[in-house]
N, C-alpha and C positions, 0 to 999 in steps of 0.2 A: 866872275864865274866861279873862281875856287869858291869861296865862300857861299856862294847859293849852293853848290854839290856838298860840300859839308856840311852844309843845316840840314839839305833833304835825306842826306842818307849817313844812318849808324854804323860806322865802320868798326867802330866798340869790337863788333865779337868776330872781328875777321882777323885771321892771325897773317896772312899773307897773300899780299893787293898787287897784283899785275898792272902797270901803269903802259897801257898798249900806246902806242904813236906817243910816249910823253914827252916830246922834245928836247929840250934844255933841263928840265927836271922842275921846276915852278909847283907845278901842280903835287907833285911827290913829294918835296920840302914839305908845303902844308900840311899834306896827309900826316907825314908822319910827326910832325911838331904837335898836329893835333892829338893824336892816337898813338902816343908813346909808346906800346908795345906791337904795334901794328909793325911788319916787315914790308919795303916793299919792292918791287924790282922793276924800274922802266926798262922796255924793249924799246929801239927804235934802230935805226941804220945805225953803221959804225961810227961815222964822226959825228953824228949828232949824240950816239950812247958816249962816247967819250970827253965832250962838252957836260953833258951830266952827270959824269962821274966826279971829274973835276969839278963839280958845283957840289956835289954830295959831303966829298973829301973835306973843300974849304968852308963849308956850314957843319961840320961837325957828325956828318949825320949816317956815312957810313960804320960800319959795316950792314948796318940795320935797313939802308935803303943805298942799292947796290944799280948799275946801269948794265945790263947786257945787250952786246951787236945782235940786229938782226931785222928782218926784214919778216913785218908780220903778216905781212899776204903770202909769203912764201914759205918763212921757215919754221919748223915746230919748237913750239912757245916754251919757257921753265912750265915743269909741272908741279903740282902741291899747292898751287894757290888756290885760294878759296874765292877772291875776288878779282874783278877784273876792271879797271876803268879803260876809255874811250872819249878822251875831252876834246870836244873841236875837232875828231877825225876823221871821222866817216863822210861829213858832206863831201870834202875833199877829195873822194872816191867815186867811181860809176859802181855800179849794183855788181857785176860780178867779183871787183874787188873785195865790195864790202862783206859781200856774203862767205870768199875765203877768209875774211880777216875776224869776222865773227864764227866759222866752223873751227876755226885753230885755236881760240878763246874756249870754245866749249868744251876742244880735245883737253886743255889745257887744267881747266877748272875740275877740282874735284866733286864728287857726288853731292850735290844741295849747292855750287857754286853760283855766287851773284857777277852778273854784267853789269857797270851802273855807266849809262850812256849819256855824254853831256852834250846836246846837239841843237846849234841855232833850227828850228823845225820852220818847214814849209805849212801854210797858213794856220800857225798856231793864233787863236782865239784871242784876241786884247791886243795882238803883234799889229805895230804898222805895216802897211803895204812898200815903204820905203825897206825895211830890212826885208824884203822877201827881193825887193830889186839891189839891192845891193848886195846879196850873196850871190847873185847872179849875174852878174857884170861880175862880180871875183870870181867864183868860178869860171865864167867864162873866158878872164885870163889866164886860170889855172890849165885851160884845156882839158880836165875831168870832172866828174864830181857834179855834185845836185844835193838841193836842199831838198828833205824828204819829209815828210807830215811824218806823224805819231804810229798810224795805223803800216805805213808802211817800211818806219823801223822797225814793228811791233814784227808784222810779215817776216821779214828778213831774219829776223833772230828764232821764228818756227825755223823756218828752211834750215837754219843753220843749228838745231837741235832743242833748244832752248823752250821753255817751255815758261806758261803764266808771265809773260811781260805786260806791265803796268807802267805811267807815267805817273812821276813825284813829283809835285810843283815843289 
């Protein structure tokens, strides 16, 4: 999945990418290994930001890609970033989660800021019917959360302020 979101999207002229829900830090390494002048800061709960801080530290790659605690359906996000990722986190969510956890991104993002959303989608085009059931039986163990079609992450990010959302294969 990192490698499909770094072909589809030029992070080139983003100078600092919020890495929302980015768990252990995975996704942030790449980014930034990619886009050497790129800063980036994952939010996530406290011991899993501490988990990727520690990954940060021992890949060389702080101070330039830094982890802070926090809970991003609840609390307000670093400000100054111009971008925002979301890899794998919102199906994980029911809708009024998701909708706070995309209003705090918006608060968050500066004027002209990009969201760039990485999300197994509900009946995406060419997709087996097996991965629309098997996010569903995950989620269903998860107890939240729902795979969501295009149109209705598309929704969610109106409500949540955002404006011209588009899908990049």
């Amino acid at each position: 999945v990192t490698e499909q979101i770094l072909a589809a999207w030029p992070f080139r002229g983003h100078r600092l990418c919020l890495d929302l829900g980015g768990g252990s830090g995975a996704f942030a390494c790449a980014l930034a290994r990619r886009w050497p002048r790129l800063n980036v800061r994952l939010v996530d709960l406290p011991d899993v930001a501490a988990r990727a801080a520690a990954r940060f530290d021992a890949e060389g790659l702080s101070p330039r890609v830094a982890a802070v605690a926090g809970d991003i359906r609840r609390d307000t996000l670093p400000s100054g970033a111009d971008a925002a990722t979301f890899v794998r986190v919102l199906h994980d969510h029911d809708d009024p989660a998701v909708l706070a956890m995309l209003r705090r991104a918006h608060q968050a993002l500066g004027p002209g800021g990009k969201v760039i959303i990485a999300e197994p989608l509900a009946e995406a085009p060419g997709a087996r019917r097996v991965g629309d059931a098997y996010f569903g039986f995950y989620l269903l163990a998860m107890g939240q959360g729902r795979p969501r079609t295009a149109g209705e992450i598309a929704a969610l990010l109106t409500r949540a302020g955002f404006s011209h959302a588009r899908s990049v294969k």
